[in-house]
PyMOL Python script that loads the backbone (N, CA, C, O; Angstrom):
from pymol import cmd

cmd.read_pdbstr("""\
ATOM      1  N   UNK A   1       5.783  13.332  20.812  1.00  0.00           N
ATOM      2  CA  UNK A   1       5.129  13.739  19.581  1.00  0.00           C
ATOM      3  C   UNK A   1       4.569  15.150  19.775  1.00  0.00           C
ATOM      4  O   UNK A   1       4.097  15.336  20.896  1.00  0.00           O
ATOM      5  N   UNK A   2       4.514  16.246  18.881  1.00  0.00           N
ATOM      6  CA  UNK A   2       4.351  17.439  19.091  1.00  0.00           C
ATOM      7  C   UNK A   2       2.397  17.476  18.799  1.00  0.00           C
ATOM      8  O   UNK A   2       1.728  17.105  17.834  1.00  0.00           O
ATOM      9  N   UNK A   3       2.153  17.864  19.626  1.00  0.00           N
ATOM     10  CA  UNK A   3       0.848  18.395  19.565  1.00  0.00           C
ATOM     11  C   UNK A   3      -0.272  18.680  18.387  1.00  0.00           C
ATOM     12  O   UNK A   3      -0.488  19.833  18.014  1.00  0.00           O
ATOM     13  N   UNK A   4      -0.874  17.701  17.903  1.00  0.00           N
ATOM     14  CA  UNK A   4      -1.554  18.171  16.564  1.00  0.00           C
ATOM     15  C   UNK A   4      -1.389  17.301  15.421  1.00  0.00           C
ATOM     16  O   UNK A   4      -2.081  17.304  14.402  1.00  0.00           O
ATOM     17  N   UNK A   5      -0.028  16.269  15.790  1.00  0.00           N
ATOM     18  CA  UNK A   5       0.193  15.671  14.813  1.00  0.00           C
ATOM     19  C   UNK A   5      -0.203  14.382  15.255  1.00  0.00           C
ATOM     20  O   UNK A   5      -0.084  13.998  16.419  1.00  0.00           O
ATOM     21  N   UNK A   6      -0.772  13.579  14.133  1.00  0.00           N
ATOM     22  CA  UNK A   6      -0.943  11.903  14.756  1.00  0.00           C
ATOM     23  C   UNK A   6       0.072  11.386  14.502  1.00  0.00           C
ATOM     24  O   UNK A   6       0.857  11.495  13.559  1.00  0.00           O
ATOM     25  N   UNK A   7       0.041  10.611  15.669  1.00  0.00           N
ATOM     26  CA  UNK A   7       0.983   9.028  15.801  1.00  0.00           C
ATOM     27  C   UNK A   7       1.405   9.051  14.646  1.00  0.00           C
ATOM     28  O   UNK A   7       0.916   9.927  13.932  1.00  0.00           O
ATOM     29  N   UNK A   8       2.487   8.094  14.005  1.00  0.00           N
ATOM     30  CA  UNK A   8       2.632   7.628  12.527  1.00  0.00           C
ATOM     31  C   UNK A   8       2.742   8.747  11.280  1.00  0.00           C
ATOM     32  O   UNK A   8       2.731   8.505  10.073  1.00  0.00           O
ATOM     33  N   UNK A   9       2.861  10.133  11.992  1.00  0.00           N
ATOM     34  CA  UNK A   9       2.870  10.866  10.665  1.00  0.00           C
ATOM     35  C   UNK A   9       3.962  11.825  10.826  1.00  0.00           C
ATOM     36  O   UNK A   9       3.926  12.927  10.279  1.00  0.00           O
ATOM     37  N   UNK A  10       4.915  11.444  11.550  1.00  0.00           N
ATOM     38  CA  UNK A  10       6.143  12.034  11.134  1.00  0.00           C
ATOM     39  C   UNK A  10       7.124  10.573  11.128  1.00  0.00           C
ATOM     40  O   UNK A  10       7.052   9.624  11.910  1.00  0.00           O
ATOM     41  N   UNK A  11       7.778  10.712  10.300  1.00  0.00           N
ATOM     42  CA  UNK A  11       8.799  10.161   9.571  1.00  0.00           C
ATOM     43  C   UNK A  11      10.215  10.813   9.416  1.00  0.00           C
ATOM     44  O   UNK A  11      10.398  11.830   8.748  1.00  0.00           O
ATOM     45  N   UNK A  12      11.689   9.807  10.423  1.00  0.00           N
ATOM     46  CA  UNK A  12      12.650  10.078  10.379  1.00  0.00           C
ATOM     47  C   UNK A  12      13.471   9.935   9.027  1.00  0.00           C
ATOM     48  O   UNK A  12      13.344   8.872   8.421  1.00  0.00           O
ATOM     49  N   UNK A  13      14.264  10.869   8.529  1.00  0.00           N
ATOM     50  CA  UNK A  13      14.775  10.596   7.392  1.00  0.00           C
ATOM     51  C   UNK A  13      16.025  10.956   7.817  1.00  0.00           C
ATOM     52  O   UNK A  13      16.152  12.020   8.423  1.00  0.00           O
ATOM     53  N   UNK A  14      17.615   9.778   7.459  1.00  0.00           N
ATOM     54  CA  UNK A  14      18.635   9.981   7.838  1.00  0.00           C
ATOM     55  C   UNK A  14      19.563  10.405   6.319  1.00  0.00           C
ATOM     56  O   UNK A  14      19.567   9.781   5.258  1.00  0.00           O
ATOM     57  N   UNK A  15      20.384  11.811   6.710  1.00  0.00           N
ATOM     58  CA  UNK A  15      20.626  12.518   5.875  1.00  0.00           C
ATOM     59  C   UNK A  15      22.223  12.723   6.213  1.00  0.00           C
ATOM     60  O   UNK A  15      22.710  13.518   7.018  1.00  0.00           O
ATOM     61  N   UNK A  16      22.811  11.897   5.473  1.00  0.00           N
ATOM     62  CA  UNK A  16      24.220  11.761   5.725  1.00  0.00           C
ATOM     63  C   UNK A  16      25.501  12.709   4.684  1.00  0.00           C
ATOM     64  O   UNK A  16      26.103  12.395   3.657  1.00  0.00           O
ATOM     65  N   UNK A  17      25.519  14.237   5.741  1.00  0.00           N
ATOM     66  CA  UNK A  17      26.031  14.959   5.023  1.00  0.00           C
ATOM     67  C   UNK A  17      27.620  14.812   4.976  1.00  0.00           C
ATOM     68  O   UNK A  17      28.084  15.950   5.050  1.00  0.00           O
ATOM     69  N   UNK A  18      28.461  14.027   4.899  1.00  0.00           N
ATOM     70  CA  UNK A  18      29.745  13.559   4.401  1.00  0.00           C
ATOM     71  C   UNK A  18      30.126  12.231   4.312  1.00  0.00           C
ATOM     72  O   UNK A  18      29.471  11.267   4.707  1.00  0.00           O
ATOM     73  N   UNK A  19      31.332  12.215   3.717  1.00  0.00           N
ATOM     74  CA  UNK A  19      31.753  10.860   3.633  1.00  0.00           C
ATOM     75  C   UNK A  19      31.505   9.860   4.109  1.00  0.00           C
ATOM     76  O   UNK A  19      30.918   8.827   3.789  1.00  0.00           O
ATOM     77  N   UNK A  20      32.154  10.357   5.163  1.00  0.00           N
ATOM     78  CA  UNK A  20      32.745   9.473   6.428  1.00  0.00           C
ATOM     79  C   UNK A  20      31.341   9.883   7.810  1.00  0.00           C
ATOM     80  O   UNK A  20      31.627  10.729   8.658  1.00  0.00           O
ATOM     81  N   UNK A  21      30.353   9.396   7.841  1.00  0.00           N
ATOM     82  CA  UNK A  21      29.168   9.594   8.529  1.00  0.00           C
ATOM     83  C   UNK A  21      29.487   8.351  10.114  1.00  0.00           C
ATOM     84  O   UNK A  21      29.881   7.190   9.999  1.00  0.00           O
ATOM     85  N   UNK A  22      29.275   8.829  11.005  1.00  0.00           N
ATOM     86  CA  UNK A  22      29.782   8.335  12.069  1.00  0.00           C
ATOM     87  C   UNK A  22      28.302   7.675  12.325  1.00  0.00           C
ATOM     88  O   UNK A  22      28.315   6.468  12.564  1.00  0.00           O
ATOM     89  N   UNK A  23      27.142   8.274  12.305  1.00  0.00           N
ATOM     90  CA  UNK A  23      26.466   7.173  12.854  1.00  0.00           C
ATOM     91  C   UNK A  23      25.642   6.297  11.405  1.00  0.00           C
ATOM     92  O   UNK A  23      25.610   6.676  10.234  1.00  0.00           O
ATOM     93  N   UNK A  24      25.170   5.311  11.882  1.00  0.00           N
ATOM     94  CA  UNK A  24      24.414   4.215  10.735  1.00  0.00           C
ATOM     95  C   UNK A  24      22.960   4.071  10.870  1.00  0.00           C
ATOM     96  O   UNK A  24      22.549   4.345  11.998  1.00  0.00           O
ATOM     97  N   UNK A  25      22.042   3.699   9.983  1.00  0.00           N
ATOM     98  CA  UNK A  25      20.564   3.786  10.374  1.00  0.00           C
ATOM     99  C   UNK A  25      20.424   3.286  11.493  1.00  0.00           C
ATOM    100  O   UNK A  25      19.790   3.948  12.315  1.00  0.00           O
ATOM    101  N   UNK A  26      21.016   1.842  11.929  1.00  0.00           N
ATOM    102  CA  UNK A  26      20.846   0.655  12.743  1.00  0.00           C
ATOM    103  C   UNK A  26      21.047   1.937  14.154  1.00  0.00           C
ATOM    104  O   UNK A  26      20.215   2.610  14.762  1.00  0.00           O
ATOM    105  N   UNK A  27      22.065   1.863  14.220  1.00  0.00           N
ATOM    106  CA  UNK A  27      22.157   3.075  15.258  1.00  0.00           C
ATOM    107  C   UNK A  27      21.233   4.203  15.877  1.00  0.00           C
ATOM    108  O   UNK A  27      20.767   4.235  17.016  1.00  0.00           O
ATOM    109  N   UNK A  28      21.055   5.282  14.676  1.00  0.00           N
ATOM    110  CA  UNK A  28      19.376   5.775  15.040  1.00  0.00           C
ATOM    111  C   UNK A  28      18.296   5.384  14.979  1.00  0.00           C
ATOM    112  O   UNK A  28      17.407   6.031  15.533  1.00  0.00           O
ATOM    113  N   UNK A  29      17.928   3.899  14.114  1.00  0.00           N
ATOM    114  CA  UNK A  29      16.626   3.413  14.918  1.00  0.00           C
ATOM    115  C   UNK A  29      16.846   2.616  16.217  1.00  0.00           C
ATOM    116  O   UNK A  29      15.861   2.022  16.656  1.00  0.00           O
ATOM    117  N   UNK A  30      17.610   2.555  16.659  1.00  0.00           N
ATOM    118  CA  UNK A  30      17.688   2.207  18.245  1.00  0.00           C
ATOM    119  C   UNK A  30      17.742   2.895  19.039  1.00  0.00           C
ATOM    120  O   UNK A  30      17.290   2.684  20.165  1.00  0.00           O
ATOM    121  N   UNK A  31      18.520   4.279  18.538  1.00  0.00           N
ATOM    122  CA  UNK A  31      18.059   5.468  19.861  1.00  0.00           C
ATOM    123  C   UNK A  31      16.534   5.771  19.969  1.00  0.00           C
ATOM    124  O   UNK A  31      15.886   5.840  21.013  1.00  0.00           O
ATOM    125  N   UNK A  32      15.913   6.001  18.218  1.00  0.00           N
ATOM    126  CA  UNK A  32      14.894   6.150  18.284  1.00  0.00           C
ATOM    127  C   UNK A  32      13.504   5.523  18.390  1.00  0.00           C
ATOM    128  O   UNK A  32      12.335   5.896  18.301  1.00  0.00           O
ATOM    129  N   UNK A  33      14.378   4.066  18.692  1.00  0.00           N
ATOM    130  CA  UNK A  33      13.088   2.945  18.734  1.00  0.00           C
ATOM    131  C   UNK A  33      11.594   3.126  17.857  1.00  0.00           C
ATOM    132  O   UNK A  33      10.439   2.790  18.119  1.00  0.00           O
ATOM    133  N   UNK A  34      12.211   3.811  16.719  1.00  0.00           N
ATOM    134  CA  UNK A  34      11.583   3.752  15.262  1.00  0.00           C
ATOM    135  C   UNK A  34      12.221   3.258  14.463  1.00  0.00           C
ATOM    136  O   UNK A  34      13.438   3.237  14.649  1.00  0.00           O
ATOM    137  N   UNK A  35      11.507   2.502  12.928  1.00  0.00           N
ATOM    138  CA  UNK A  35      12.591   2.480  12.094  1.00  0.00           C
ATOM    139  C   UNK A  35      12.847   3.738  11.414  1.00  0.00           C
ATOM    140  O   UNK A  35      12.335   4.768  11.853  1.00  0.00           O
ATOM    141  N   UNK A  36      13.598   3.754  10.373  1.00  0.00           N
ATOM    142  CA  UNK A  36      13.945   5.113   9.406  1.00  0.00           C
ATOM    143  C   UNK A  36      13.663   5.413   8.177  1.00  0.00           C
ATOM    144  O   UNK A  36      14.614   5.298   7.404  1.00  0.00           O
ATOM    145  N   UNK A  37      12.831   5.706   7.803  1.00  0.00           N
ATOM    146  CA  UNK A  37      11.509   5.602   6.499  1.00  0.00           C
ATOM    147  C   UNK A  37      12.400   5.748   5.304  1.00  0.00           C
ATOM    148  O   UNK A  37      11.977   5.249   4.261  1.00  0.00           O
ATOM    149  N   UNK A  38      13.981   6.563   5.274  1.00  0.00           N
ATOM    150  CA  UNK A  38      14.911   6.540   4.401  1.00  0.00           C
ATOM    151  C   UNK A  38      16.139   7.168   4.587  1.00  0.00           C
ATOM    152  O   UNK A  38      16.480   7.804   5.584  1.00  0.00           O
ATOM    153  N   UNK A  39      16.785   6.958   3.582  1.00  0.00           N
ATOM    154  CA  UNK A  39      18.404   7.491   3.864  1.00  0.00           C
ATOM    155  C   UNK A  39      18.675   8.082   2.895  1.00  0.00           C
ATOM    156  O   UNK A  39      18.133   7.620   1.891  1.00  0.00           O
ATOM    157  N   UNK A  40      19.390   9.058   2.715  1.00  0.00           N
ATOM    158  CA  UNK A  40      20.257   9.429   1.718  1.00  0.00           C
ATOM    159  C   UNK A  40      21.709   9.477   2.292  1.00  0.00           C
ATOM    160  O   UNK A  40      22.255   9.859   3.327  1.00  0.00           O
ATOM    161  N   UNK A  41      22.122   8.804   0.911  1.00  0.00           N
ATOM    162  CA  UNK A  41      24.015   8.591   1.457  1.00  0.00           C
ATOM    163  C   UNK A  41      24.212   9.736   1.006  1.00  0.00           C
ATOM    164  O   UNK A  41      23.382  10.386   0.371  1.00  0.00           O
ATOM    165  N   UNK A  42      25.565  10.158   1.354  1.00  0.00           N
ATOM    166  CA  UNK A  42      26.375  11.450   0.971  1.00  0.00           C
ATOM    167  C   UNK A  42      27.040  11.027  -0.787  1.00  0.00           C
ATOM    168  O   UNK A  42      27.949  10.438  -1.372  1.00  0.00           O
ATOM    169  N   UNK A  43      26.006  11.700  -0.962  1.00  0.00           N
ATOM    170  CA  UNK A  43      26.557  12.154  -3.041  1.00  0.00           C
ATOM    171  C   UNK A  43      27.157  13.431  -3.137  1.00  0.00           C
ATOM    172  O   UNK A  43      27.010  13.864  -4.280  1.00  0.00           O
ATOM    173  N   UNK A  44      28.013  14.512  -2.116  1.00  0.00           N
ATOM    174  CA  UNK A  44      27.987  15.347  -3.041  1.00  0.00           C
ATOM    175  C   UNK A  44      27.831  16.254  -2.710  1.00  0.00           C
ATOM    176  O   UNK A  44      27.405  16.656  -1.627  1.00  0.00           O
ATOM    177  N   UNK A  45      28.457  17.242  -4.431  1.00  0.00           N
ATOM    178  CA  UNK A  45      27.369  18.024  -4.582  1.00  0.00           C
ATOM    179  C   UNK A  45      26.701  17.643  -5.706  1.00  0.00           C
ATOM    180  O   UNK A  45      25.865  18.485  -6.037  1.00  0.00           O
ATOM    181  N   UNK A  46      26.765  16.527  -6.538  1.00  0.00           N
ATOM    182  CA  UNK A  46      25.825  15.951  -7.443  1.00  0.00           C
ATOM    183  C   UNK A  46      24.367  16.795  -7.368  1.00  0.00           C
ATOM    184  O   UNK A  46      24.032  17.715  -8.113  1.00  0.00           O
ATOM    185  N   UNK A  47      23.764  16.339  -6.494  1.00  0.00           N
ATOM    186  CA  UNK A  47      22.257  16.438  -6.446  1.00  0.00           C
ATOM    187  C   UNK A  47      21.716  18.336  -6.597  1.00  0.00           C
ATOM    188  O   UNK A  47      20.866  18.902  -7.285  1.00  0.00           O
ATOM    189  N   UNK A  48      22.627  18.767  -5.667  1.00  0.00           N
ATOM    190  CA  UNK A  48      22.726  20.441  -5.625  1.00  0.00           C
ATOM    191  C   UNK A  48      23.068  20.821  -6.857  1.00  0.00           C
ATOM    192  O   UNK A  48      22.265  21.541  -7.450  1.00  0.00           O
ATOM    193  N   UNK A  49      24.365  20.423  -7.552  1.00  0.00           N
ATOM    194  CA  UNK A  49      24.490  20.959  -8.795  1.00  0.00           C
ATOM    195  C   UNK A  49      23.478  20.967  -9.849  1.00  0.00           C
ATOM    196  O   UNK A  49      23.142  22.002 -10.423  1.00  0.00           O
ATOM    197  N   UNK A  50      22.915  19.631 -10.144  1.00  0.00           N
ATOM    198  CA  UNK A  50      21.704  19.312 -10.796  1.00  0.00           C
ATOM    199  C   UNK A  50      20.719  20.290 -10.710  1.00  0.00           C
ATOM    200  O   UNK A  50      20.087  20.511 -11.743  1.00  0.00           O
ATOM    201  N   UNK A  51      20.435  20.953  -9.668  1.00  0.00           N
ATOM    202  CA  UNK A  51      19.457  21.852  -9.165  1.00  0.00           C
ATOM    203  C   UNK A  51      19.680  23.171  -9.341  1.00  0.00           C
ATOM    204  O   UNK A  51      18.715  23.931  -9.256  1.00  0.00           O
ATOM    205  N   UNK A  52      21.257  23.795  -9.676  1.00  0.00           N
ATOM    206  CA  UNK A  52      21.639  25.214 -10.089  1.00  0.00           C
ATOM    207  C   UNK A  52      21.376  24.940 -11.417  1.00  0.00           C
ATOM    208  O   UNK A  52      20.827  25.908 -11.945  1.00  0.00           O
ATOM    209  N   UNK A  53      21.623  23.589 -12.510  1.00  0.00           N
ATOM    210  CA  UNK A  53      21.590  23.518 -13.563  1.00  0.00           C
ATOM    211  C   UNK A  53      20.044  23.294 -13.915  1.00  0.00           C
ATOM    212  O   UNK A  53      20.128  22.841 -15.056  1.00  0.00           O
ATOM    213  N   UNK A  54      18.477  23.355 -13.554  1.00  0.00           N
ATOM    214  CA  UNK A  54      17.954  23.358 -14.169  1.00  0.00           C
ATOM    215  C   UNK A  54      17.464  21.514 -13.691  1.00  0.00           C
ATOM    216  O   UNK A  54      16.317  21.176 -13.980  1.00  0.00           O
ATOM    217  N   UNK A  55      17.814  21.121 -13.427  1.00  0.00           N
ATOM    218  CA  UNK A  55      17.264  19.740 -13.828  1.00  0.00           C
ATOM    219  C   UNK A  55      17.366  18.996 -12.200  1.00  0.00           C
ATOM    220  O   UNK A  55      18.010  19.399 -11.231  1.00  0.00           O
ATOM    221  N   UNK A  56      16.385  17.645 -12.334  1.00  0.00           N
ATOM    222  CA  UNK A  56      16.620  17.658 -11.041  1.00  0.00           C
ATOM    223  C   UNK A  56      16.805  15.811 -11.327  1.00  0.00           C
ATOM    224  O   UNK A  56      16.333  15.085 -12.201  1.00  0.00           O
ATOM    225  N   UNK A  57      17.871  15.475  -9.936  1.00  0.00           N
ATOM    226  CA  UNK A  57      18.565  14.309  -9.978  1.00  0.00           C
ATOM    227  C   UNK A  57      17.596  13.070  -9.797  1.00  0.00           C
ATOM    228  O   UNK A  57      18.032  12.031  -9.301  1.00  0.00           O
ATOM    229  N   UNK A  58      16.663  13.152 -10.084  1.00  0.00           N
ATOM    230  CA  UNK A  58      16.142  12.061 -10.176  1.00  0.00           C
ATOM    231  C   UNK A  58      15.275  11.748 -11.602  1.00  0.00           C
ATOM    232  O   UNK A  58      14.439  10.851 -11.714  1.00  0.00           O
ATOM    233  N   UNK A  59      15.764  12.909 -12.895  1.00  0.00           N
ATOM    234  CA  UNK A  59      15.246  12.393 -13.623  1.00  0.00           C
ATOM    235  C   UNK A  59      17.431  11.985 -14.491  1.00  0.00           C
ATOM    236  O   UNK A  59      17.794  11.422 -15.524  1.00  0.00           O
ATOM    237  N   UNK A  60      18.011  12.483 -13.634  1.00  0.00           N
ATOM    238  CA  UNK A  60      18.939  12.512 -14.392  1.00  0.00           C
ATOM    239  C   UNK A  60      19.558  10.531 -14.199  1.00  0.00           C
ATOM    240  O   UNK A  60      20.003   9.828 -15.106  1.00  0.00           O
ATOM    241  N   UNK A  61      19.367  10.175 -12.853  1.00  0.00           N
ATOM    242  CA  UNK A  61      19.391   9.027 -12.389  1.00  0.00           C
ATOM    243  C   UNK A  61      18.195   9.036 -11.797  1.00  0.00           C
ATOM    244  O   UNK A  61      17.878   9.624 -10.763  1.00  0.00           O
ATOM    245  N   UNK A  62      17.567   8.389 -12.463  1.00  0.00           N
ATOM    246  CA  UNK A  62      16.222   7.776 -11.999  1.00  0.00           C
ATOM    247  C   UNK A  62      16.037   6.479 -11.121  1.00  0.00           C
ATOM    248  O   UNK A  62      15.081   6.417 -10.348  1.00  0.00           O
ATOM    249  N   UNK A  63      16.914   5.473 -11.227  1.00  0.00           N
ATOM    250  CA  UNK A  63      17.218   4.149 -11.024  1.00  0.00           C
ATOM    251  C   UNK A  63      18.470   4.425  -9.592  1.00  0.00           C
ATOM    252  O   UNK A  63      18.961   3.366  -9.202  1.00  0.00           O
ATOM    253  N   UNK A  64      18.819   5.316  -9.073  1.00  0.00           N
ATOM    254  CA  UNK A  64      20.049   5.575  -8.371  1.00  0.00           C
ATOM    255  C   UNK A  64      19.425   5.846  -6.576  1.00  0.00           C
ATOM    256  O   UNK A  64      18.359   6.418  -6.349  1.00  0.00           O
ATOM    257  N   UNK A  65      20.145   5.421  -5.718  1.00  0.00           N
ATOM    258  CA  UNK A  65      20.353   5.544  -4.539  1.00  0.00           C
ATOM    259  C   UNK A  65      18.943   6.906  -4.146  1.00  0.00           C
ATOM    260  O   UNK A  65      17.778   6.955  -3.752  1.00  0.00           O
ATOM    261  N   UNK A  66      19.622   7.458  -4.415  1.00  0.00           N
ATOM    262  CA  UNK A  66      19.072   9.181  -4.420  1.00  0.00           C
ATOM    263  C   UNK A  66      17.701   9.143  -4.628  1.00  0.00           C
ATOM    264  O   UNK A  66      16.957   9.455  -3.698  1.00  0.00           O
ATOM    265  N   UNK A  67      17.109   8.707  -6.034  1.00  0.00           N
ATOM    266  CA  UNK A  67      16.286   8.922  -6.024  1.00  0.00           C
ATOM    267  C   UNK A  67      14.883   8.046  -5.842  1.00  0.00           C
ATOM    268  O   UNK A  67      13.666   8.207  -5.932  1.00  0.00           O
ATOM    269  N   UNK A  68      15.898   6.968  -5.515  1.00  0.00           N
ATOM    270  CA  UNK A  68      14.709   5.846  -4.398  1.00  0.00           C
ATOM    271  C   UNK A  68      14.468   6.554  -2.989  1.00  0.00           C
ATOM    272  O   UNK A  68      13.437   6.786  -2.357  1.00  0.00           O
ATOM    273  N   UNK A  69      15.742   6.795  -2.755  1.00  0.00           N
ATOM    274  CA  UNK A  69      15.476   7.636  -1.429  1.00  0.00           C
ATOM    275  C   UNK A  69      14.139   8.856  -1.545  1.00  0.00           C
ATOM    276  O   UNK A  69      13.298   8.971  -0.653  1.00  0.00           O
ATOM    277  N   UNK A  70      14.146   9.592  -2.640  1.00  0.00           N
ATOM    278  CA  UNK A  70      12.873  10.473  -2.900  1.00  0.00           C
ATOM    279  C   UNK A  70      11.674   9.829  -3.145  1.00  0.00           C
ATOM    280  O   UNK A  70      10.586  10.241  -2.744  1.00  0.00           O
ATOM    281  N   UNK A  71      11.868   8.737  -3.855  1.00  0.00           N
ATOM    282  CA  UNK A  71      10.979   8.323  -4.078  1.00  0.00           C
ATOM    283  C   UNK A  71       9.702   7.381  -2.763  1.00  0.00           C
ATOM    284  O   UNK A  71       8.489   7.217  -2.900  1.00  0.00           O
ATOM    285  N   UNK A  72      10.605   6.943  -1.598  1.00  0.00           N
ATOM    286  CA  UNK A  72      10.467   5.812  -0.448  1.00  0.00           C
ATOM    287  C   UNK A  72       9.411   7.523   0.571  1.00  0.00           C
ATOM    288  O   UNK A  72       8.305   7.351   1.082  1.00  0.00           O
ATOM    289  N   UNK A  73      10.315   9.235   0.599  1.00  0.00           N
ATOM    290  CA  UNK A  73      10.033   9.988   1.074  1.00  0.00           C
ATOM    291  C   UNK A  73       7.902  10.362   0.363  1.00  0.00           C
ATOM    292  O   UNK A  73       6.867  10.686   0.944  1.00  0.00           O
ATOM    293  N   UNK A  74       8.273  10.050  -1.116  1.00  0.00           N
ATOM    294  CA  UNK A  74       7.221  10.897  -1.931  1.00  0.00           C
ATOM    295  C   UNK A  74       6.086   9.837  -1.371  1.00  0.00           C
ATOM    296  O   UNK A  74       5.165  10.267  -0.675  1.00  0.00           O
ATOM    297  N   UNK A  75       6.154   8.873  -1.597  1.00  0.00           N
ATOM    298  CA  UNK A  75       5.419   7.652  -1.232  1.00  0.00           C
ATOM    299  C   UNK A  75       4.826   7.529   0.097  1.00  0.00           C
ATOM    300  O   UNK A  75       3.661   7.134   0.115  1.00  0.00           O
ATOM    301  N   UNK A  76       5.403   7.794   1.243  1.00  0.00           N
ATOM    302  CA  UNK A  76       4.740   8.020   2.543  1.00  0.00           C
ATOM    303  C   UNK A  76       3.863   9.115   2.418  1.00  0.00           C
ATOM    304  O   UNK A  76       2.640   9.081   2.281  1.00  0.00           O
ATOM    305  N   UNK A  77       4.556  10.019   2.474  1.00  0.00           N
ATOM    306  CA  UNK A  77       3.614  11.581   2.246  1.00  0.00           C
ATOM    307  C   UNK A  77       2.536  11.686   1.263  1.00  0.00           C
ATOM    308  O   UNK A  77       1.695  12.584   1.213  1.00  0.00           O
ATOM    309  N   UNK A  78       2.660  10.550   0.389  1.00  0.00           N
ATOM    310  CA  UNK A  78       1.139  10.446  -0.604  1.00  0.00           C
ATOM    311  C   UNK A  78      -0.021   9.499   0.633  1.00  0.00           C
ATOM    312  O   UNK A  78      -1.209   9.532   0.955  1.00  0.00           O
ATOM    313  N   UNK A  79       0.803   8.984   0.874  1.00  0.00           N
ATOM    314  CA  UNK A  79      -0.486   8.188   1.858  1.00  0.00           C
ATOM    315  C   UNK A  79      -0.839   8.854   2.574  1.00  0.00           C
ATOM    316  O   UNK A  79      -1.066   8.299   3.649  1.00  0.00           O
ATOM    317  N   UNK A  80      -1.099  10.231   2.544  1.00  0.00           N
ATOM    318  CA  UNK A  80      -1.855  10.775   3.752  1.00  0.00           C
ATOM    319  C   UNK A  80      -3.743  11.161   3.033  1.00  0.00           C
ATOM    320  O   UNK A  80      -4.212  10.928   1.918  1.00  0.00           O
ATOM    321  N   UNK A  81      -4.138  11.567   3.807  1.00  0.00           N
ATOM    322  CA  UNK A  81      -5.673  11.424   3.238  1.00  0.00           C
ATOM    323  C   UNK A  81      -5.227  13.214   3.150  1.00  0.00           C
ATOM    324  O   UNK A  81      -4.472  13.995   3.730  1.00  0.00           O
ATOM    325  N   UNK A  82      -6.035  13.222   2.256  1.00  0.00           N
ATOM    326  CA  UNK A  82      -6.711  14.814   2.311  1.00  0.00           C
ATOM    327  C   UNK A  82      -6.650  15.417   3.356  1.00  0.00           C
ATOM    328  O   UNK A  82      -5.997  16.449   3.513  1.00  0.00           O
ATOM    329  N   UNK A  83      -7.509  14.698   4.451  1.00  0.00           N
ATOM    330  CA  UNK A  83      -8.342  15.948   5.693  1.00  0.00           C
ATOM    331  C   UNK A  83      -6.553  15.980   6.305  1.00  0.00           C
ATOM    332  O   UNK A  83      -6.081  16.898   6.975  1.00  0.00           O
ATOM    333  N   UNK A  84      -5.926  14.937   5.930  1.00  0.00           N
ATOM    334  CA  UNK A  84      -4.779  14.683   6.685  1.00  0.00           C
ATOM    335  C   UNK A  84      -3.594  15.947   6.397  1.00  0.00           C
ATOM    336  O   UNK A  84      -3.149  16.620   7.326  1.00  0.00           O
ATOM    337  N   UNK A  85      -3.214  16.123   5.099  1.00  0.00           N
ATOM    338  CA  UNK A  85      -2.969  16.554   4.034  1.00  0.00           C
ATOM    339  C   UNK A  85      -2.825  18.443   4.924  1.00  0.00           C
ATOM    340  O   UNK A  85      -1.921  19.167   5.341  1.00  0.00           O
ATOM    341  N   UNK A  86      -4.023  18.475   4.833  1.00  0.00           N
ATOM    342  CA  UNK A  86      -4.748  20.195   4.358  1.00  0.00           C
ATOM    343  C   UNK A  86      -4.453  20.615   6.078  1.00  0.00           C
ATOM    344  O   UNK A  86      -4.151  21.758   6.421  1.00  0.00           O
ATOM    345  N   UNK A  87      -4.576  19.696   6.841  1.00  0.00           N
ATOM    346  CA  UNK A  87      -4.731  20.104   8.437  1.00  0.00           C
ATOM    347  C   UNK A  87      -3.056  20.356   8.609  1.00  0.00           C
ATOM    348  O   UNK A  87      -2.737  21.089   9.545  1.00  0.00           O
ATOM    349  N   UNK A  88      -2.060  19.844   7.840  1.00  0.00           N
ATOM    350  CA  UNK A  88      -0.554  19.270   8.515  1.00  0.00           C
ATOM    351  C   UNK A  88      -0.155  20.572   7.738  1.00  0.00           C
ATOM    352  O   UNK A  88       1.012  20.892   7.963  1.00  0.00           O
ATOM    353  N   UNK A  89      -0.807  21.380   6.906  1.00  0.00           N
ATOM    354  CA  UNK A  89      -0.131  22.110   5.496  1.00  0.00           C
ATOM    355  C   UNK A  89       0.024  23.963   6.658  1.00  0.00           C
ATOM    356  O   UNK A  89       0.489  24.979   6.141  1.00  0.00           O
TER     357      UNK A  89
END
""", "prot")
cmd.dss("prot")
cmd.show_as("cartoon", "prot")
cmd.util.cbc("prot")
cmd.orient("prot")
C-alpha cells in the first residue's frame, strides 16, 4: 500500500480493453487476494463516442453493464468521509 493512503481505500477496477480479454475477475482477485470493486466489459467505442457527442453513456443507457459499473465505482468513492476526501484530493 503506498504511503498515506489507508487500508481499504484503493479499489481495483478491471478494465477490459478488447474483445477477447485473456484474463477474468476470478483470476485477478486471486493474484490480488482482493476482490474487484468492478468491471467494465469491452463496449467499444460506444462509451467514447457518447463523450465526443456531448452526452454521456450512462444517461444514454442508464440500466446497462457500463453504467452499473460507474455507478458500483461512484458509490465507493462517496463513502469516503470528508477529512478522507480533501486529504486523498
Amino acid at each position: 500500500m503506498p504511503p498515506g493512503i489507508p487500508a481499504g481505500r484503493v479499489h481495483t477496477v478491471l478494465n477490459h480493453r478488447s474483445p477477447d480479454s485473456l484474463l477474468s475477475r476470478k483470476v485477478v482477485e486471486e493474484v490480488l487476494g482482493q476482490p474487484v470493486a468492478t468491471e467494465f466489459r469491452y463496449f467499444g467505442t460506444t462509451p467514447e463516442l457518447a463523450g465526443l457527442e456531448g452526452r454521456l453513456q450512462v444517461q444514454s443507457d442508464p440500466g446497462g453493464h457500463f453504467s452499473r459499473s460507474v455507478r458500483a465505482i461512484i458509490d465507493r468513492v462517496g463513502d469516503m468521509s470528508p477529512s478522507e476526501s480533501k486529504r486523498l484530493a
